[in-house]
N, C-alpha and C positions, 0 to 999 in steps of 0.2 A: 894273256887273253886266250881265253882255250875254244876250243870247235868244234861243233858235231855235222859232220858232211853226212848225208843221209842219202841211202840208196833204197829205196821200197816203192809197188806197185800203187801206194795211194798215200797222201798226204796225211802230216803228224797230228794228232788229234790234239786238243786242245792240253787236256790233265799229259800228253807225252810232253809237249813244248815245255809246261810248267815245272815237271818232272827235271829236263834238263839244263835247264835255269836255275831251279833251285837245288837239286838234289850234284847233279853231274857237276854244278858250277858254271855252264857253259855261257858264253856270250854272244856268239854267233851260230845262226843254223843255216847252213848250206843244204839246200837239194840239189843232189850230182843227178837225178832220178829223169830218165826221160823216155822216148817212146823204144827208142833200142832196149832197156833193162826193162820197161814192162812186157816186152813184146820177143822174149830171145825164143829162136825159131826152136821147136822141141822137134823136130828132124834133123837138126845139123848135127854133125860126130862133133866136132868142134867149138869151142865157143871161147879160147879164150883172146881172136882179135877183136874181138866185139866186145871187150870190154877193156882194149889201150885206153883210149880217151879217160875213162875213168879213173886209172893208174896215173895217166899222165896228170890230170888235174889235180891229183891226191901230190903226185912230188912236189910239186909247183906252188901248192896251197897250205900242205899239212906238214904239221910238225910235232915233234914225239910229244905225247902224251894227248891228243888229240882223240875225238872219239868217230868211230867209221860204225852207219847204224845200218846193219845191212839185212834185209829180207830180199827174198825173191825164188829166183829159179833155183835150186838146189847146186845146180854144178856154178853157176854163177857167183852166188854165195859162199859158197865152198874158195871160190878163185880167191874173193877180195878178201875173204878172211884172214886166209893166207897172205898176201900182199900187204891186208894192215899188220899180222905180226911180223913178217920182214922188215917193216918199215915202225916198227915202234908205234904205230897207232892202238887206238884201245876198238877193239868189234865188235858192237853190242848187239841184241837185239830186243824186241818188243816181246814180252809175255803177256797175255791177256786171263782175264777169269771171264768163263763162260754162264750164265744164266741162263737155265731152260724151263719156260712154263707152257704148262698143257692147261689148255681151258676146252670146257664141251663144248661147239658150237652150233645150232643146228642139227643135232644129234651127231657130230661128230669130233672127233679130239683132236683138237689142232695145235700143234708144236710150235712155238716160237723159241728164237734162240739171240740174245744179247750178248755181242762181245766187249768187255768195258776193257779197258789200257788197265795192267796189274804195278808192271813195274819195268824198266830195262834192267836188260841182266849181262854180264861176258860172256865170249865167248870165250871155252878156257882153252888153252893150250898145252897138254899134259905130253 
């Protein structure tokens, strides 16, 4: 039975769930995702005890070949990516394709922008 523990600032969209059902194989989706990882303070030099709990729950829960789906703060990111390849876990993340249309409105051009789910992808480890 394989897992995707999920750490990102907003909830899986529909076509990602499908994606890792079908595509990844997965059977279970965990959100490890809560107000500490949406919220990591961008003043602190530090950040990596504010993200034990997450570690912890990964030893406890996960097992090699498992998938660790991680967006967020960049150093935060950076942390558990590392920690999933230590730990034999797989670190994906979300790629999207962008949509931009300009319509006239009013006499003026107004920019809308769609981001639809492309595909997950690894992160690699060279």
């Amino acid at each position: 039975m394989k897992k995707l523990f999920m750490l990102m600032n907003h909830e899986m969209l529909q076509s990602q769930i499908k994606e890792a059902r079908e595509i990844l194989k997965v059977d279970e989706i965990i959100n490890l995702s809560d107000k500490v990882w949406a919220n990591i303070d961008p003043n602190k030099e530090k950040i990596a005890n504010d993200l034990s709990a997450y570690k912890k729950r990964l030893i406890c829960e996960a097992k090699k070949g498992d998938y660790l789906l991680v967006q967020g703060d960049f150093g935060a990111t950076y942390h558990m990516v590392n920690f999933a390849f230590a730990h034999e876990l797989i670190p994906i993340y979300a790629t999207t394709k962008r949509v931009s249309v300009e319509k006239l409105i009013d006499g003026k051009i107004v920019t809308t922008r769609e981001f639809m789910h492309a595909r997950f992808r690894e992160y690699e480890n060279e």
